[in-house]
PDB file of N, CA, C and O in Angstrom:
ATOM      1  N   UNK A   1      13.680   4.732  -3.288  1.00  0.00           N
ATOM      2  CA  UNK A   1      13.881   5.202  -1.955  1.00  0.00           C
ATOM      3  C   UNK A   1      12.670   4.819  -1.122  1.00  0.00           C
ATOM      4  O   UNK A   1      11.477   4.896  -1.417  1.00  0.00           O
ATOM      5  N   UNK A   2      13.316   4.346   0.096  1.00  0.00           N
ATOM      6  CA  UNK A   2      11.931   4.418   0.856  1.00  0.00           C
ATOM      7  C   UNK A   2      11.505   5.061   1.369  1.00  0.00           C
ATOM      8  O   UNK A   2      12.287   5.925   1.764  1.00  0.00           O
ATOM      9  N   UNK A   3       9.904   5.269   1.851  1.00  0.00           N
ATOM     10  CA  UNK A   3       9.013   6.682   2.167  1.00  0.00           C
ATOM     11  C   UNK A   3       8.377   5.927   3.539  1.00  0.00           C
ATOM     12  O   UNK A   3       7.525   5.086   3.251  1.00  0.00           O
ATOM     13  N   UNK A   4       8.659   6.091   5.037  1.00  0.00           N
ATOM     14  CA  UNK A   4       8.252   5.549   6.018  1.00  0.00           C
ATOM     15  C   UNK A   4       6.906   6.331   6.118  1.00  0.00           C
ATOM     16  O   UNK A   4       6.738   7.527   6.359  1.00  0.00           O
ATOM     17  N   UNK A   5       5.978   5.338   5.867  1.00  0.00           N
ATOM     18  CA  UNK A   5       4.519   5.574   6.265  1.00  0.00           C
ATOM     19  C   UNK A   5       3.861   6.554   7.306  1.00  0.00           C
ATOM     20  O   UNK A   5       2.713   6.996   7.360  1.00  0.00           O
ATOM     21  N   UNK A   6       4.893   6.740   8.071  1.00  0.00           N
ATOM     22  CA  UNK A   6       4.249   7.946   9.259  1.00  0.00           C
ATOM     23  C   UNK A   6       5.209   9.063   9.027  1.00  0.00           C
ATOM     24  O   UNK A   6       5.742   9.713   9.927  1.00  0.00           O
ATOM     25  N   UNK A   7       5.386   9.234   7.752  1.00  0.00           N
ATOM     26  CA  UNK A   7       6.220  10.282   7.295  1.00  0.00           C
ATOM     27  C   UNK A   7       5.221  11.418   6.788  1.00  0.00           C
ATOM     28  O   UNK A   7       5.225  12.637   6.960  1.00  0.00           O
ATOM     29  N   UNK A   8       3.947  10.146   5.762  1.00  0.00           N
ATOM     30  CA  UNK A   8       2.916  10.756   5.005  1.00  0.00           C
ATOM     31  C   UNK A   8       1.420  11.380   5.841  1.00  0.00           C
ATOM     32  O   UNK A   8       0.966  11.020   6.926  1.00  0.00           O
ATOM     33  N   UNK A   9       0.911  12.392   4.916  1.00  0.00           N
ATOM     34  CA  UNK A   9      -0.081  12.541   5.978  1.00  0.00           C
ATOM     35  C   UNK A   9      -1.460  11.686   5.988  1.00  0.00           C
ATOM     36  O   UNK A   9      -1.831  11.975   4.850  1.00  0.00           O
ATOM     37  N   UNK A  10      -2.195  11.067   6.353  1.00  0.00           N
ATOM     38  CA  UNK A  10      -3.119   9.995   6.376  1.00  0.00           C
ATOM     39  C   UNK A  10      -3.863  10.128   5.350  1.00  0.00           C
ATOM     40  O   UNK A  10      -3.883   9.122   4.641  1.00  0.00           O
ATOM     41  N   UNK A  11      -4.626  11.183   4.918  1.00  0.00           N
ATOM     42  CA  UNK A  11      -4.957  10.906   3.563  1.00  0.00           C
ATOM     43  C   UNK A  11      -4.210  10.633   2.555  1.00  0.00           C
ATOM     44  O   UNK A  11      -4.762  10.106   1.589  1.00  0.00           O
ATOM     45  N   UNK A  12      -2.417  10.976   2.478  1.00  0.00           N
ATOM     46  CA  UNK A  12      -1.940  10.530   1.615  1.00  0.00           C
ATOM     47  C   UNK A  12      -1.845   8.917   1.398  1.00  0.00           C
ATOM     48  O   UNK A  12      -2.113   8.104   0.514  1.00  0.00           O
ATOM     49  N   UNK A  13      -1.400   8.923   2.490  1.00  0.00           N
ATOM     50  CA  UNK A  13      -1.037   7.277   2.641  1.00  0.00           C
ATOM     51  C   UNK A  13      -2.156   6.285   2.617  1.00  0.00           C
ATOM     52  O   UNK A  13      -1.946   5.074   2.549  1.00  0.00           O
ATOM     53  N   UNK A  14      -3.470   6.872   2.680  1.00  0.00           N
ATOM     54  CA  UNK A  14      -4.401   5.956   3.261  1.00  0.00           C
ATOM     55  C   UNK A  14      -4.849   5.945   0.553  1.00  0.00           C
ATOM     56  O   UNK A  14      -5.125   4.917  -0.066  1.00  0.00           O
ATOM     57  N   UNK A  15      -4.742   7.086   0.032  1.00  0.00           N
ATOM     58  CA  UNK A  15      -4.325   7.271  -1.325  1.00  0.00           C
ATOM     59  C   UNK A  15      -3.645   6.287  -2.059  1.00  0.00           C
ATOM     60  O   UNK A  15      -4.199   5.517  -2.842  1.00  0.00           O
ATOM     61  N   UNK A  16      -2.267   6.315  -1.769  1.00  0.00           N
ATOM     62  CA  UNK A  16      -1.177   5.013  -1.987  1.00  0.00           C
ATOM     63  C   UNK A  16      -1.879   3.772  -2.054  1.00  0.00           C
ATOM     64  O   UNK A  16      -1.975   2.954  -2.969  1.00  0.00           O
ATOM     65  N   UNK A  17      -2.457   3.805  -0.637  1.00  0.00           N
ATOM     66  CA  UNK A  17      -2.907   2.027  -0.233  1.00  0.00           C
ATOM     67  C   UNK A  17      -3.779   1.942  -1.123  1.00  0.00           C
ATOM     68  O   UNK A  17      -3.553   1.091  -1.982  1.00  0.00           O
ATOM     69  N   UNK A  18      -4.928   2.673  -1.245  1.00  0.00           N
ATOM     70  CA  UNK A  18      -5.990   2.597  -2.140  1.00  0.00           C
ATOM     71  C   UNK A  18      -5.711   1.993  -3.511  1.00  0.00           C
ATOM     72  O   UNK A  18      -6.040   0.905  -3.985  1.00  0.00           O
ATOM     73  N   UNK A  19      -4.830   3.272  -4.145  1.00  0.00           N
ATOM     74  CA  UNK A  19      -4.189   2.757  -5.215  1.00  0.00           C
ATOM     75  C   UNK A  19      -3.832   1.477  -5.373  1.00  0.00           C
ATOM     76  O   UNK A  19      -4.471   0.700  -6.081  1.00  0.00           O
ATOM     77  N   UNK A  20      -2.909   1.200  -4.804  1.00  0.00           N
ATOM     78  CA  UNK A  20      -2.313  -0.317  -4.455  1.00  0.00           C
ATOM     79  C   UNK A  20      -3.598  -1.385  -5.292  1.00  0.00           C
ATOM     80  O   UNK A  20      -3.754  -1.904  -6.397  1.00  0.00           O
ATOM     81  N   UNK A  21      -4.400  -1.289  -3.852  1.00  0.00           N
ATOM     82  CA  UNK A  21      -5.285  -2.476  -3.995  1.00  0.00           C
ATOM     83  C   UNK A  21      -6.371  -2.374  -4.825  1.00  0.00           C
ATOM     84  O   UNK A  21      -7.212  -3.273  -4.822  1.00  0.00           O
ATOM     85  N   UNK A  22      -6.462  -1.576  -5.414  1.00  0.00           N
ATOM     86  CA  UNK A  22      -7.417  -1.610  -6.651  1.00  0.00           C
ATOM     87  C   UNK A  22      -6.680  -1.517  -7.917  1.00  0.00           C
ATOM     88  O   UNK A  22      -7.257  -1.293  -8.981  1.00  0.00           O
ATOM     89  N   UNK A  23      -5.578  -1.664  -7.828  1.00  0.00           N
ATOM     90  CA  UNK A  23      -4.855  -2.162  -9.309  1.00  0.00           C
ATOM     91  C   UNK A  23      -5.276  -3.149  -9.983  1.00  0.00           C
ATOM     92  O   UNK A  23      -5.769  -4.115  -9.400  1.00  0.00           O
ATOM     93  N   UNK A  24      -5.168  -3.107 -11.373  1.00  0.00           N
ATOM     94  CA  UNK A  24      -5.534  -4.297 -11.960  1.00  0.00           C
ATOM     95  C   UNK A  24      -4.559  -5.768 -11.648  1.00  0.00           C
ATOM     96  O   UNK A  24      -3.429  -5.918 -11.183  1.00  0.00           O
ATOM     97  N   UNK A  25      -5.516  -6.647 -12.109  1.00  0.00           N
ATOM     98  CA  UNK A  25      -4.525  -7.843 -11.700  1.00  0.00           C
ATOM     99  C   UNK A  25      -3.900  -8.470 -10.118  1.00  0.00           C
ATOM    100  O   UNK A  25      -3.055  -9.341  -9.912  1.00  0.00           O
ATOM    101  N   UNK A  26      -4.801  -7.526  -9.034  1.00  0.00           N
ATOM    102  CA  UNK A  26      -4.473  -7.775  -7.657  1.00  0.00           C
ATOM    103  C   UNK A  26      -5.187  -8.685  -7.208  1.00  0.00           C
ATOM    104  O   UNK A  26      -6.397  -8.532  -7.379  1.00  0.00           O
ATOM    105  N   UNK A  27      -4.831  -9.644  -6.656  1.00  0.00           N
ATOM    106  CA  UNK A  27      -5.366 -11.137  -6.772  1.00  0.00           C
ATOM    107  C   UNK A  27      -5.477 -11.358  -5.034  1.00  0.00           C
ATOM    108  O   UNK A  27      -4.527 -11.315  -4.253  1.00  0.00           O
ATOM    109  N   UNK A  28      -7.053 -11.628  -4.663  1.00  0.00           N
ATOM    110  CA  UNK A  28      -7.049 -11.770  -2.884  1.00  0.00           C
ATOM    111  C   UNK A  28      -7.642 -13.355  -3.067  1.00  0.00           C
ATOM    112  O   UNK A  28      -7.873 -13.974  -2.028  1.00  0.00           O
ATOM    113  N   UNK A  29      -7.906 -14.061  -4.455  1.00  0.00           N
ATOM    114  CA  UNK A  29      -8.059 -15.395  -4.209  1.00  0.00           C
ATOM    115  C   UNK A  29      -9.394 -15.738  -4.402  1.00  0.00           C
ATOM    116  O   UNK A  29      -9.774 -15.399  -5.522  1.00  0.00           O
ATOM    117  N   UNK A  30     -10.387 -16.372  -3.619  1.00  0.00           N
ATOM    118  CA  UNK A  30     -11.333 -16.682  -3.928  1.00  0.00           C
ATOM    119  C   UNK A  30     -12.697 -15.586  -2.838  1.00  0.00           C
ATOM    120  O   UNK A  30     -13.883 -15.390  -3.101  1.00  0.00           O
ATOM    121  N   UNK A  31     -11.580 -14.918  -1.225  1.00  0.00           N
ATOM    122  CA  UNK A  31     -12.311 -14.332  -0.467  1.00  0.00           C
ATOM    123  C   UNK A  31     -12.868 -13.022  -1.290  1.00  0.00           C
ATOM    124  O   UNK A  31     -12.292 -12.512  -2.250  1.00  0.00           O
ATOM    125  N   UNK A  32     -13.981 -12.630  -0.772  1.00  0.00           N
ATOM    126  CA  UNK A  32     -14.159 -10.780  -1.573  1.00  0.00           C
ATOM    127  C   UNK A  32     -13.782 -10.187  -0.076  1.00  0.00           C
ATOM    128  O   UNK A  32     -13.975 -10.793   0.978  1.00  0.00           O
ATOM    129  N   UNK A  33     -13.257  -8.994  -0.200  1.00  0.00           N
ATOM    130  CA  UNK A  33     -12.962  -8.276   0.637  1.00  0.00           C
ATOM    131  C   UNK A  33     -13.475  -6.912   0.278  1.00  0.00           C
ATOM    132  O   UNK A  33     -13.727  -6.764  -0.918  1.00  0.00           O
ATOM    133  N   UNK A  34     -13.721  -5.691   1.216  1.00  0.00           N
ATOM    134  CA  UNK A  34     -14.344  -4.663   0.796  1.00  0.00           C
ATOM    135  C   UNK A  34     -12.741  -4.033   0.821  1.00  0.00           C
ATOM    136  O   UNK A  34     -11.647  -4.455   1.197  1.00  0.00           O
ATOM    137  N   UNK A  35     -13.368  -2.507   0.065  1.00  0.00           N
ATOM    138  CA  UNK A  35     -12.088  -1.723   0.415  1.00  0.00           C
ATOM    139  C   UNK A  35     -11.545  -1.249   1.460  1.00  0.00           C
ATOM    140  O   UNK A  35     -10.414  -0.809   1.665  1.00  0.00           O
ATOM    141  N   UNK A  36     -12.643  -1.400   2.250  1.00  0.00           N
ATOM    142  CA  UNK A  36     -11.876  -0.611   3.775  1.00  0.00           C
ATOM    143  C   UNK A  36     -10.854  -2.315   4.347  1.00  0.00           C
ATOM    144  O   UNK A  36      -9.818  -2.347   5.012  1.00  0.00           O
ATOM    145  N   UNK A  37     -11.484  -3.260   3.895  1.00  0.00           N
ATOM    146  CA  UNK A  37     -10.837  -4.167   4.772  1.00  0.00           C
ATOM    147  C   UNK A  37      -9.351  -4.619   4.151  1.00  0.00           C
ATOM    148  O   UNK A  37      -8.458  -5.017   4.899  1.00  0.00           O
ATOM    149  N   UNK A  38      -9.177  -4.509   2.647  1.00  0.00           N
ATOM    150  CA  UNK A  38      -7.926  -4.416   1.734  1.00  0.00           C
ATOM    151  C   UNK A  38      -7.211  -3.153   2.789  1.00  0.00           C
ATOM    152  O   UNK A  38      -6.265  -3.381   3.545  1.00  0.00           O
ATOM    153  N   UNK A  39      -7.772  -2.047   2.669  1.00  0.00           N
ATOM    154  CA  UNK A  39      -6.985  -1.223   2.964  1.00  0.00           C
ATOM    155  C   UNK A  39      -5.909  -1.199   4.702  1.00  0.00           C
ATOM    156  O   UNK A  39      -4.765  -0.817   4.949  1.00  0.00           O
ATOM    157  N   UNK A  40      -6.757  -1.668   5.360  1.00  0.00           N
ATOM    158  CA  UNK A  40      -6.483  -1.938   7.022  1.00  0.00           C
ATOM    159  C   UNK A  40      -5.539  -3.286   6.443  1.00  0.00           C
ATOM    160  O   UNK A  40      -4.318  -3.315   6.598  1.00  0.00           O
ATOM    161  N   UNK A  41      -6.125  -4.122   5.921  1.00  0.00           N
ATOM    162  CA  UNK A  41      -4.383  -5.222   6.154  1.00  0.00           C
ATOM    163  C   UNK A  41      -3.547  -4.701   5.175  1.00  0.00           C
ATOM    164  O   UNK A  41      -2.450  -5.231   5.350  1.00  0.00           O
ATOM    165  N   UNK A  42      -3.513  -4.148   4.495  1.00  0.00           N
ATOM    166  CA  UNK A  42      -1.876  -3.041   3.978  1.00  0.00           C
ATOM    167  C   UNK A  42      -1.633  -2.586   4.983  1.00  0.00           C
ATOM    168  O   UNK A  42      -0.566  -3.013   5.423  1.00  0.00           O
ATOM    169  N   UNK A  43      -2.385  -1.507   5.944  1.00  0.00           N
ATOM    170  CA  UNK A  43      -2.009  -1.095   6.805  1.00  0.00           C
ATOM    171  C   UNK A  43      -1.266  -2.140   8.062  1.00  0.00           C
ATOM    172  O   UNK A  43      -0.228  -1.831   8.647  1.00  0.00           O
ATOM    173  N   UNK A  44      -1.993  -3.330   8.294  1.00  0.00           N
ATOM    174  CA  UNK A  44      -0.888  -3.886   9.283  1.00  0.00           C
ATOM    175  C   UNK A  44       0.332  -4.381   8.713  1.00  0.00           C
ATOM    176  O   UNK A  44       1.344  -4.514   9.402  1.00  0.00           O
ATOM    177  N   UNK A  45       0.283  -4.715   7.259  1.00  0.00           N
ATOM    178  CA  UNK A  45       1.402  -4.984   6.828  1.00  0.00           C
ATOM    179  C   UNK A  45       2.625  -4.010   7.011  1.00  0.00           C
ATOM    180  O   UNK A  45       3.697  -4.456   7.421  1.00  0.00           O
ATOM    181  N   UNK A  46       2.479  -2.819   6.737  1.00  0.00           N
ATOM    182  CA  UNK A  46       2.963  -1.567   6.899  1.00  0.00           C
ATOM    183  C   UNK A  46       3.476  -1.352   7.987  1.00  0.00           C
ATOM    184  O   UNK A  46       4.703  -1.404   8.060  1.00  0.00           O
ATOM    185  N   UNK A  47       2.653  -1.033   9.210  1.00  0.00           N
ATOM    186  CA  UNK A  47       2.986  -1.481  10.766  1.00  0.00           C
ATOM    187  C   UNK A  47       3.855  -2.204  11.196  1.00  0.00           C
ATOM    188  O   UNK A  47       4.729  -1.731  11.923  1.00  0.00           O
ATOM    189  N   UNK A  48       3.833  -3.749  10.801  1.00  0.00           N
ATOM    190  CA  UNK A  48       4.705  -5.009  11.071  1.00  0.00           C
ATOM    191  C   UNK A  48       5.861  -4.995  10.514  1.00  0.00           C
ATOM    192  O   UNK A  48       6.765  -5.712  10.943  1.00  0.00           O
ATOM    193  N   UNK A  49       6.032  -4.133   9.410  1.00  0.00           N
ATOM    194  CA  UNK A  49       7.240  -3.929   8.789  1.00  0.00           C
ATOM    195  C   UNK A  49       7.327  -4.936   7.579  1.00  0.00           C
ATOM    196  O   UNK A  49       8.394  -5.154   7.007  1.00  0.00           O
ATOM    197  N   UNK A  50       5.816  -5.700   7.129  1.00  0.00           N
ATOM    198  CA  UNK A  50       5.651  -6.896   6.567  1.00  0.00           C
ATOM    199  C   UNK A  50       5.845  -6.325   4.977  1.00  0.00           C
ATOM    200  O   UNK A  50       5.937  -7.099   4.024  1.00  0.00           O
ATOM    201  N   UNK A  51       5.886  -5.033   4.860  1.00  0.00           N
ATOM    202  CA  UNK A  51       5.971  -4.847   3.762  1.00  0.00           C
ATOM    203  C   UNK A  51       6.536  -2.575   3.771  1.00  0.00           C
ATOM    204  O   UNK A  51       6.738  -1.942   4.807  1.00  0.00           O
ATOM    205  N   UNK A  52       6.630  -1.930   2.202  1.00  0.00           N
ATOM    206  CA  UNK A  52       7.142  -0.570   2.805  1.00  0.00           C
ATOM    207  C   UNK A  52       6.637  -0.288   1.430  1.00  0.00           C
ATOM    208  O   UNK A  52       6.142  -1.009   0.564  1.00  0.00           O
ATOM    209  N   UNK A  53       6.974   1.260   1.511  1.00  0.00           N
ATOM    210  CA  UNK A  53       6.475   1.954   0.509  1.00  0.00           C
ATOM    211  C   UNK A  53       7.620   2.575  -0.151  1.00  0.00           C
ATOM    212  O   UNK A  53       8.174   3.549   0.359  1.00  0.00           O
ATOM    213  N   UNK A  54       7.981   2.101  -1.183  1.00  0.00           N
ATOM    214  CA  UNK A  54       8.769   2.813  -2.369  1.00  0.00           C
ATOM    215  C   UNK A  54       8.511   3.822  -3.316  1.00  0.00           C
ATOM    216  O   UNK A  54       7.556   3.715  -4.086  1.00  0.00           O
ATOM    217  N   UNK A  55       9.392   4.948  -3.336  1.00  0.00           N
ATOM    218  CA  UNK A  55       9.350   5.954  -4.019  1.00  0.00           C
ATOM    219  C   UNK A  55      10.194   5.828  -5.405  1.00  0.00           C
ATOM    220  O   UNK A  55      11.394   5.864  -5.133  1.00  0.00           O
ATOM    221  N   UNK A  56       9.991   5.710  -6.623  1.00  0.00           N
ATOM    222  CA  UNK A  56      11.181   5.571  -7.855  1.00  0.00           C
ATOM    223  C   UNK A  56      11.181   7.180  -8.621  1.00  0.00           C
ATOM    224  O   UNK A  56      10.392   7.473  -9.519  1.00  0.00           O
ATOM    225  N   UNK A  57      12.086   7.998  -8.142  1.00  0.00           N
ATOM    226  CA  UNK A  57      12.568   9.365  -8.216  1.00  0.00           C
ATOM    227  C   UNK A  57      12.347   8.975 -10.122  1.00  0.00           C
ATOM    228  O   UNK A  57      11.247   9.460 -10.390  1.00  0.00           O
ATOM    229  N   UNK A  58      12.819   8.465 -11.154  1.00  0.00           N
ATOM    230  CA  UNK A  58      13.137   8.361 -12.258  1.00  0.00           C
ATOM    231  C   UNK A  58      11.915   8.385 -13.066  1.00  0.00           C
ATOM    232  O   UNK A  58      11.704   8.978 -14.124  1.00  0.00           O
ATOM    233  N   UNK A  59      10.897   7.377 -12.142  1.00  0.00           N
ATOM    234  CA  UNK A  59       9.540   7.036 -13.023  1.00  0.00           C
ATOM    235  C   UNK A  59       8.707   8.303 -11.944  1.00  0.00           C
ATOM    236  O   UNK A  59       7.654   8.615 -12.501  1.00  0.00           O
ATOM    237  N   UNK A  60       8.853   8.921 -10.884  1.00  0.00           N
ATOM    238  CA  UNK A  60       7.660   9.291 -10.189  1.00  0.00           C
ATOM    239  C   UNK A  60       6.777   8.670  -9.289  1.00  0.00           C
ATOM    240  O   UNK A  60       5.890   9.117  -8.563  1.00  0.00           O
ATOM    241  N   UNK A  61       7.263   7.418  -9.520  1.00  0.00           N
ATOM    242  CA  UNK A  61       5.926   6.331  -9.159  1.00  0.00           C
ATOM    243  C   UNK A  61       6.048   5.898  -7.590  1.00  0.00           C
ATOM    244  O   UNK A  61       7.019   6.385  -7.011  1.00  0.00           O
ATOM    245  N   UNK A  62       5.157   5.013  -6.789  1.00  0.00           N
ATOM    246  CA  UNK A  62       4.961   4.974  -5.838  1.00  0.00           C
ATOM    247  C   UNK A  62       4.805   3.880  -5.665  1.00  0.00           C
ATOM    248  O   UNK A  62       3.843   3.842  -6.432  1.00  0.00           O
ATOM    249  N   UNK A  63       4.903   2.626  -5.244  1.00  0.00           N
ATOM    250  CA  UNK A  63       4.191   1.316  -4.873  1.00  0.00           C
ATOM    251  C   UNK A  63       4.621   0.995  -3.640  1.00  0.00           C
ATOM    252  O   UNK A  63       5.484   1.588  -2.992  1.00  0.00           O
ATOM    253  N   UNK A  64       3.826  -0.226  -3.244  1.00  0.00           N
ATOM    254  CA  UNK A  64       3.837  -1.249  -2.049  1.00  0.00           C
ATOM    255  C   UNK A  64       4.559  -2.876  -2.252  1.00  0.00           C
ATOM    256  O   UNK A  64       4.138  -3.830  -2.907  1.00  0.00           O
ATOM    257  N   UNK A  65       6.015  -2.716  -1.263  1.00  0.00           N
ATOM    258  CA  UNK A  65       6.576  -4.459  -1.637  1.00  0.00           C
ATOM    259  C   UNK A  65       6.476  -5.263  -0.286  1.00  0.00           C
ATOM    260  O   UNK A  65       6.303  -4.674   0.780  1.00  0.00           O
ATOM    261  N   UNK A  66       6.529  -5.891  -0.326  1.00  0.00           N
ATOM    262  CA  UNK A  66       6.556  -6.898   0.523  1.00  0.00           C
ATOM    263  C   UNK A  66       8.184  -7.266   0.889  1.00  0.00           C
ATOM    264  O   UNK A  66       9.084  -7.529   0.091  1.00  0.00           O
ATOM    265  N   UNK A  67       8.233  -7.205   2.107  1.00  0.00           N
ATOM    266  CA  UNK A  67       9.688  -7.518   2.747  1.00  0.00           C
ATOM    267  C   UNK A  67       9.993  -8.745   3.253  1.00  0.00           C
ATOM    268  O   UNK A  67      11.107  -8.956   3.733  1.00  0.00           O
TER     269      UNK A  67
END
């Protein structure tokens, strides 16, 4: 199910993103990026509709896809 981002309250969501981008295996290439700056382009992704946040009721779990 999807969970529209201005549904959550900002520390939650700003949580999620975090999560997200410090997963193992998350690949930004050769740039380093800090966390605040990972975190702000999820966020425009989010915004743009470039991507959403899924809820899986079965597992609990939470992630970020790309649309």
């Amino acid at each position: 199910m999807d969970i529209p981002p201005e549904s959550l309250p900002p520390e939650t969501l700003r949580a999620i993103i975090e999560e997200f981008v410090t997963r193992e295996g998350t690949d930004y290439g050769h740039a380093l990026y800090s966390l605040d700056e990972k975190v702000a382009r999820v966020e425009a992704q989010l915004a743009r509709g470039d991507a959403r946040i899924q809820f899986d009721p079965d597992t609990e779990t939470v992630t970020l896809i790309p649309v």
